[in-house]
DOLO-904373 format. One line per field, with one value per residue (C-alpha): residue in one letter; z, x, y. Coordinates in nm, 2 decimals. Layout:
REM residues N
res <- (a, ...);
Z <- (Z, ...);
X <- (X, ...);
Y <- (Y, ...);
***
This chain:
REM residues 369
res <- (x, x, x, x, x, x, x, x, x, x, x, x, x, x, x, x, x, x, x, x, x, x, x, x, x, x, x, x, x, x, x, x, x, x, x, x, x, x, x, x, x, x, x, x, x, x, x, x, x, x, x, x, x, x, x, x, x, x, x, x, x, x, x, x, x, x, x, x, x, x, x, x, x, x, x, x, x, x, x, x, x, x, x, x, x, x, x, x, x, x, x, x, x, x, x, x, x, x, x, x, x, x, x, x, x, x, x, x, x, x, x, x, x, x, x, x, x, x, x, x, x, x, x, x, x, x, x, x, x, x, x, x, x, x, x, x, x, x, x, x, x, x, x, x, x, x, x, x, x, x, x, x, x, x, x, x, x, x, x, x, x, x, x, x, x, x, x, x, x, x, x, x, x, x, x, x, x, x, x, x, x, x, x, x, x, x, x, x, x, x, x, x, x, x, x, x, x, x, x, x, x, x, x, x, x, x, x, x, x, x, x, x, x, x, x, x, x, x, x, x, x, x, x, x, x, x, x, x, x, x, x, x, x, x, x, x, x, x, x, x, x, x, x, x, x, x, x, x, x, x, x, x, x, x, x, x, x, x, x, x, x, x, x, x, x, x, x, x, x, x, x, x, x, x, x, x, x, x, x, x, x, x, x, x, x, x, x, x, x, x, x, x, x, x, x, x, x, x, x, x, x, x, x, x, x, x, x, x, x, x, x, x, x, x, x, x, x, x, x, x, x, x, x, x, x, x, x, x, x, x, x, x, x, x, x, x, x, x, x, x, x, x, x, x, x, x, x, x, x, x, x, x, x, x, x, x, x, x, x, x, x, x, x, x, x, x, x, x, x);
Z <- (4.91, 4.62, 4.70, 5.07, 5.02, 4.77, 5.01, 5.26, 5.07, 5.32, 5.54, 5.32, 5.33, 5.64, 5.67, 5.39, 5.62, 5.92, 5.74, 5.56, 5.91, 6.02, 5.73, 5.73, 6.11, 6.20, 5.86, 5.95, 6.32, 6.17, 5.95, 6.24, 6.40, 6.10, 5.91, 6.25, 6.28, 5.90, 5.94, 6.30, 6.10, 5.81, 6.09, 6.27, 5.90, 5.82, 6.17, 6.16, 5.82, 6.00, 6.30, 6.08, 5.90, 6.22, 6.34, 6.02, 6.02, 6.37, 6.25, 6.04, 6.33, 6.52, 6.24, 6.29, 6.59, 6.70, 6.97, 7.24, 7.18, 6.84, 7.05, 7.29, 6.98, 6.87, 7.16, 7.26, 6.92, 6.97, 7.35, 7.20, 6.99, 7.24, 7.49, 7.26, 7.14, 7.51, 7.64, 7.37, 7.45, 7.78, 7.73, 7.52, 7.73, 8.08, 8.10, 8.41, 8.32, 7.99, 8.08, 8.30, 8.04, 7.78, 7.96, 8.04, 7.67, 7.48, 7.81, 7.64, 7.31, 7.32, 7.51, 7.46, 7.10, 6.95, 7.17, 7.10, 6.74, 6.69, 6.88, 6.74, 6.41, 6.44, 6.60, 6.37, 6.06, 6.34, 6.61, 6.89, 6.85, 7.08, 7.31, 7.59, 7.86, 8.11, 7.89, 7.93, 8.30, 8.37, 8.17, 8.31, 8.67, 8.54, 8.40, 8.71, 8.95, 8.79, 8.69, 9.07, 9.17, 8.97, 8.87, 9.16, 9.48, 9.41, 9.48, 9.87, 9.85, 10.03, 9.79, 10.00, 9.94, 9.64, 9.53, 9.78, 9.61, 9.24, 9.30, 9.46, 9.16, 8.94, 9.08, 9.12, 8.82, 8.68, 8.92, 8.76, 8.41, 8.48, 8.59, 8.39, 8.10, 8.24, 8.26, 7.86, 7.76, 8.00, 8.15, 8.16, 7.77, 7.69, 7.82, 7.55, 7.31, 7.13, 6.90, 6.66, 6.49, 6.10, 5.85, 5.46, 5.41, 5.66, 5.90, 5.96, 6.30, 6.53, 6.83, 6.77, 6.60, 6.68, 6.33, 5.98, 5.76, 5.64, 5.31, 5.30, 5.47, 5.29, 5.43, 5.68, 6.10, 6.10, 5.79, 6.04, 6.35, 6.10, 6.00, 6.33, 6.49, 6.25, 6.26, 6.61, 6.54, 6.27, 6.47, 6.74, 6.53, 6.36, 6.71, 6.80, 6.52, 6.53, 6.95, 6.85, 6.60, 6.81, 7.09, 6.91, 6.68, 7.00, 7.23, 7.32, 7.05, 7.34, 7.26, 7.50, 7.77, 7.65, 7.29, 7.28, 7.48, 7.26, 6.99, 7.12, 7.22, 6.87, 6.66, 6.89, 6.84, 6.47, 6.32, 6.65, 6.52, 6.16, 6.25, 6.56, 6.33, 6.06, 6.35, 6.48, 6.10, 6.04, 6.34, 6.58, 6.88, 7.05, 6.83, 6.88, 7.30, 7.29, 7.07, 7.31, 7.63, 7.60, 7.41, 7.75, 8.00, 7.80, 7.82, 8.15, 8.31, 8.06, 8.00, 8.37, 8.51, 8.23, 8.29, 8.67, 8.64, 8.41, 8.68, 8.99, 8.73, 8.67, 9.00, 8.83, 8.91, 8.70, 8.82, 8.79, 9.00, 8.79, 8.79, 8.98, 8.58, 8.47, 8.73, 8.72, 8.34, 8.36, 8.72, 8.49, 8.14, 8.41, 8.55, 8.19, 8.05, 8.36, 8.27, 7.92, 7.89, 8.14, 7.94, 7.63, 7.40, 7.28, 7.07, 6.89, 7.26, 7.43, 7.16, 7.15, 7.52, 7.49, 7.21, 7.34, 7.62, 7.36, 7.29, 7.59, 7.63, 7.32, 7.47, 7.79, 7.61, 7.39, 7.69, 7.85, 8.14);
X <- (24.66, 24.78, 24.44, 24.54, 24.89, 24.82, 24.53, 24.80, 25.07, 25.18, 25.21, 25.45, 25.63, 25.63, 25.79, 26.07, 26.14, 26.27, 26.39, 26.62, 26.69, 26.90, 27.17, 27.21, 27.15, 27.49, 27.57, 27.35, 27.45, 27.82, 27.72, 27.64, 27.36, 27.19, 27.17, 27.03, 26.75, 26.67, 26.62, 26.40, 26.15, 26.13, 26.09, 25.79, 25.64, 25.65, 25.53, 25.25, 25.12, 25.17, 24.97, 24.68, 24.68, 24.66, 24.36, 24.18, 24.23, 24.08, 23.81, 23.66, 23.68, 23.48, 23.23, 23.17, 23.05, 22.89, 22.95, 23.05, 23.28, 23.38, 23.55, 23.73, 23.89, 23.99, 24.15, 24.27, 24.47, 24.60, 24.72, 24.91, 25.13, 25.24, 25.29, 25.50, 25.69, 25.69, 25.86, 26.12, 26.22, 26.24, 26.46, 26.70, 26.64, 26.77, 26.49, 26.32, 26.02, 25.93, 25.63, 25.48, 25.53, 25.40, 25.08, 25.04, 25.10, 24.87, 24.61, 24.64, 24.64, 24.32, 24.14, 24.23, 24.39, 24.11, 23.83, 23.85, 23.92, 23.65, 23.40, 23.53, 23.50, 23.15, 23.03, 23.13, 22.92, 22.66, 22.57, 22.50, 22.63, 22.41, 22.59, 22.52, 22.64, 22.67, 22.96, 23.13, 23.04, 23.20, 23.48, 23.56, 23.56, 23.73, 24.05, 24.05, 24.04, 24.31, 24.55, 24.54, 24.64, 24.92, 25.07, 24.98, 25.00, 25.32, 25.48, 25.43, 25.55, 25.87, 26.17, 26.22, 25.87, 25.82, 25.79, 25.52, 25.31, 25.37, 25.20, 24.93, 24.91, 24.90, 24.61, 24.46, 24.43, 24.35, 24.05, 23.93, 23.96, 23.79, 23.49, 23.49, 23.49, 23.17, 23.00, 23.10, 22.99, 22.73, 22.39, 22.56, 22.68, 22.39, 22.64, 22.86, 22.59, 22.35, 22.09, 22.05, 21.77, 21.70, 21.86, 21.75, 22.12, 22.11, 22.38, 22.53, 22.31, 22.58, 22.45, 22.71, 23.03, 23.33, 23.38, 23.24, 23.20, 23.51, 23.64, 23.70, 23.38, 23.45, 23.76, 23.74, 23.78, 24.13, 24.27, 24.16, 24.34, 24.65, 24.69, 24.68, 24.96, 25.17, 25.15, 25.21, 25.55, 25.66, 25.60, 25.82, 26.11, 26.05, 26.07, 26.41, 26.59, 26.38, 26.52, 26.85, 26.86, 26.68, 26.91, 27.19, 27.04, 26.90, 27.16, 27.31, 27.07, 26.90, 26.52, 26.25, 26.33, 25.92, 25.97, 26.05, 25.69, 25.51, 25.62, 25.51, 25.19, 25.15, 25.19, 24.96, 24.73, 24.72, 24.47, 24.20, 24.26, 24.12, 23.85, 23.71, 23.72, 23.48, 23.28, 23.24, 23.17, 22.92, 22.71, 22.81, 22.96, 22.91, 23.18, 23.45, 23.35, 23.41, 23.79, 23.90, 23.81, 23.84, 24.20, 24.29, 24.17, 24.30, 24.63, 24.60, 24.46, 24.64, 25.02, 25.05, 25.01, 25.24, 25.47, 25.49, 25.56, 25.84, 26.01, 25.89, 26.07, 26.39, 26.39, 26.44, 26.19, 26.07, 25.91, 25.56, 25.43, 25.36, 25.53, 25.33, 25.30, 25.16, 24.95, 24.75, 24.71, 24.58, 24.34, 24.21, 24.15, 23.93, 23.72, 23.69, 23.61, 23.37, 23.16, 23.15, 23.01, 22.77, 22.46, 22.48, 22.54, 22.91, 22.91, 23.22, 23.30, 23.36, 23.58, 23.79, 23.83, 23.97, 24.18, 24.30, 24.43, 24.60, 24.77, 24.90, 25.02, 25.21, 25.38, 25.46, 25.64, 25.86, 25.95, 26.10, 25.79);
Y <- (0.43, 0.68, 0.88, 0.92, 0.99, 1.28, 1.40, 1.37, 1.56, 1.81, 1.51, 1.35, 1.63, 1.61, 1.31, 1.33, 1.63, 1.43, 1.19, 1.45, 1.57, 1.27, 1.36, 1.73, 1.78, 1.82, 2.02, 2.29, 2.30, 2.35, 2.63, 2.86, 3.07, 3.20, 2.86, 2.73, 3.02, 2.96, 2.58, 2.62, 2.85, 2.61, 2.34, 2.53, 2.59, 2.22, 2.12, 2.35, 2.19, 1.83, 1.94, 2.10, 1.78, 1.61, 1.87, 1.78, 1.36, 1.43, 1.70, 1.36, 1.15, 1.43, 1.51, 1.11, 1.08, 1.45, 1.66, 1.67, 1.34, 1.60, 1.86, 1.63, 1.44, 1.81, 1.96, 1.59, 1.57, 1.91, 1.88, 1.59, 1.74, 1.99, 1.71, 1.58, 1.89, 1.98, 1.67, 1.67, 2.04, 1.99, 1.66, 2.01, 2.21, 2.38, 2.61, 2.51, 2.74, 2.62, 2.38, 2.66, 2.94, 2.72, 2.62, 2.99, 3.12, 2.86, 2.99, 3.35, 3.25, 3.00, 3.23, 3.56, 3.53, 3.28, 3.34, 3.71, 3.74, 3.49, 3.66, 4.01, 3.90, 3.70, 3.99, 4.25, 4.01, 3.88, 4.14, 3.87, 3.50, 3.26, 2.98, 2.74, 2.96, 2.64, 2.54, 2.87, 2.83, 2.50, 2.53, 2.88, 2.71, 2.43, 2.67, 2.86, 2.58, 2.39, 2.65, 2.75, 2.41, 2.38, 2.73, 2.96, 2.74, 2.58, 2.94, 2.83, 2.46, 2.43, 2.28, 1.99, 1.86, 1.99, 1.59, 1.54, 1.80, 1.67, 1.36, 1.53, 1.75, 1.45, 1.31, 1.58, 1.67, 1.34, 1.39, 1.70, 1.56, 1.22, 1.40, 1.65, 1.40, 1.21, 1.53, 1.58, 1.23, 1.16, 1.29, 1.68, 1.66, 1.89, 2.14, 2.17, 2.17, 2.45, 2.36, 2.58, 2.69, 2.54, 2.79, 2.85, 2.66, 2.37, 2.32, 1.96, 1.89, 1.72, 1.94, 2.20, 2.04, 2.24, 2.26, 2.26, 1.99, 1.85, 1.80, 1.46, 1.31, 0.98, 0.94, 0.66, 0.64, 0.40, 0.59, 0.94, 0.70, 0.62, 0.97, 1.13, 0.85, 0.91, 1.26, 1.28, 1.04, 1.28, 1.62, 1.42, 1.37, 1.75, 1.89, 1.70, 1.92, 2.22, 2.19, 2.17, 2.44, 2.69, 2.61, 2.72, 3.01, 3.15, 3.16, 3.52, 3.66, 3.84, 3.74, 3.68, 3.41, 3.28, 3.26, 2.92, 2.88, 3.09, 2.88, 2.57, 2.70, 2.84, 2.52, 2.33, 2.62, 2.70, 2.43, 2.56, 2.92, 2.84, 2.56, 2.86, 3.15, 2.97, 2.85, 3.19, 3.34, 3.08, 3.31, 2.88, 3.08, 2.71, 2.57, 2.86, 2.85, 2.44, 2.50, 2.81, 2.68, 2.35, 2.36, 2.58, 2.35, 2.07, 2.18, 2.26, 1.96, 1.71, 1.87, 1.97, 1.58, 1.36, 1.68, 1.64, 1.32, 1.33, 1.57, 1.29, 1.02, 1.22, 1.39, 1.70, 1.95, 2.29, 2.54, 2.55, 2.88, 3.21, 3.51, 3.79, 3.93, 3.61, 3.55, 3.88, 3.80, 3.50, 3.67, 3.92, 3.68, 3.45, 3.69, 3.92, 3.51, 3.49, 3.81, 3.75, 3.38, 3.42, 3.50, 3.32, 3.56, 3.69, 4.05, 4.24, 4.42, 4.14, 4.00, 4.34, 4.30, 3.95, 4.03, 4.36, 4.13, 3.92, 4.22, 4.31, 3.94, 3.96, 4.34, 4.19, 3.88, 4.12, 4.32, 4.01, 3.99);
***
């Protein structure tokens, strides 16, 4: 126990963290705008340090048992927390765009943020990084398919039945992802798998592993379970104050109506950012295409579904269909993402063109759009 909770430090912190919360909450809230910006930062710091813990308790369970079981537990772990941040937000929040302009910001940043950096940077130390292209394939389809469902044709869904459509969404969805999971675990797993060939510094050989060895490999599965549930708990009650205090810092400040999405997006995103870039530098482009795609159609296919049905319970619903801004965006990531794993090989250009679309994300989110 005293080895764990010192290898588990930041998650102590963690928890003392929102613990403390309960007693100076209302203290800070009194104290005005700025101490409410100040303590939302420190929040996001603490709950991205909680969620990288969580990443890496669930990068052991992964390195356990292989790919492509290793890169479901990843993205699985990380669509979790923003489920969870998501849900408590919206509980705080009136925004009725926030689910949608979350989905579509962690899109932009799996894809276009990780996804090209990591490519841009392998290929810059590499020259051409190998991949399965069938994984890039499917999950490309996968993304466009179920992002079009849910975020582009609910713009023609008339208010009245908007209800009727939600639970068609729901299972639709849950469709998608059951098969989509038998493919990844059954007779199509080979997929999301590369094997690499035998290097003078042997690689571990879990097919591909979406991420390097970790640093704890005697660390067992239920103390890897243990640490990612309570995780999860903690970055639930961080999130309640970090809601309340960015409520309050934010309001007539004048900052972009998405920030609050980009943020959630972020923290889910921050422990796939590291694990994908030393992937991609370690010349396993297979690991970084699993993280970037999977994480988006994770949080696609998974927060679009227990979201829609927290509107069909409360009979409040948000709206899900894209701007005309966001939805060219996310046409032209698909079809740059549709060109660029289709021949199993990523290089530096097709990372910059990814990442110069990160960019232009990030402009259009400061301008407001």
């Amino acid at each position: 126990m005293p080895s764990l909770l010192s290898r588990e430090k930041y998650l102590v912190l963690a928890a003392l963290v929102a613990v403390s919360g309960f007693f100076v909450e209302h203290l800070i809230l009194e104290m005005g705008k700025l101490a409410a910006i100040i303590a939302a930062v420190a929040l996001i710091g603490v709950i991205v340090l909680a969620s990288t813990r969580v990443a890496h308790a669930a990068e052991i369970l992964a390195h356990k048992v292989g790919d492509p079981y290793g890169t479901m537990i990843l993205t699985l772990s990380a669509v979790a927390v923003e489920v969870i941040i998501l849900a408590i937000l919206m509980n705080n929040s009136a925004s009725p765009t926030l689910v949608r302009d979350t989905i579509y910001a962690a899109v932009m940043l799996d894809i276009n943020g990780i996804l090209g950096l990591a490519a841009l940077l392998g290929g810059l130390r590499h020259g051409e990084q190998p991949y399965n292209d069938n994984s890039g394939k499917t999950y490309g389809v996968m993304i466009l398919t179920a992002m079009g469902i849910s975020m582009i044709v609910p713009e023609f869904i008339p208010a009245d039945r908007w209800h009727y459509y939600s639970a068609f969404t729901i299972c639709a969805m849950i469709a998608l992802y059951a098969l989509f999971l038998r493919m990844q675990v059954g007779p199509h797993s080979y997929f999301f798998s590369y094997s690499y060939p035998r290097q003078t510094k042997p690689k571990p050989a879990t097919g591909d592993a979406s991420h390097s060895e970790p640093e704890e490999p005697s660390q067992s599965s239920a103390s890897a379970i243990g640490v990612i549930l309570a995780g999860v708990i903690i970055i639930g009650v961080l999130a309640e104050f970090m809601s309340a205090f960015l409520d309050l810092g934010l309001k007539g400040s004048g900052a972009p109506p998405a920030l609050m999405a980009v943020i959630v997006a972020s923290i889910s995103a921050a422990p796939e950012i590291l694990t994908a870039l030393r992937a991609a530098l370690r010349n396993r482009m297979q690991a970084t295409v699993n993280i970037a795609m999977g994480a988006s159609l994770s949080t696609v296919i998974l927060t679009v579904p227990v979201m829609e049905s927290i509107a069909l319970y409360s009979g409040q619903p948000f709206v899900m269909a894209m701007t005309p801004v966001q939805t060219v965006m996310v046409t032209i990531t698909l079809i740059a993402a549709a060109i660029n794993l289709n021949d199993g090989e990523t290089n530096a250009i097709e990372g910059m063109t990814h990442f110069v679309l990160f960019a232009t994300f990030v402009m259009l989110t400061v301008l407001g759009l």
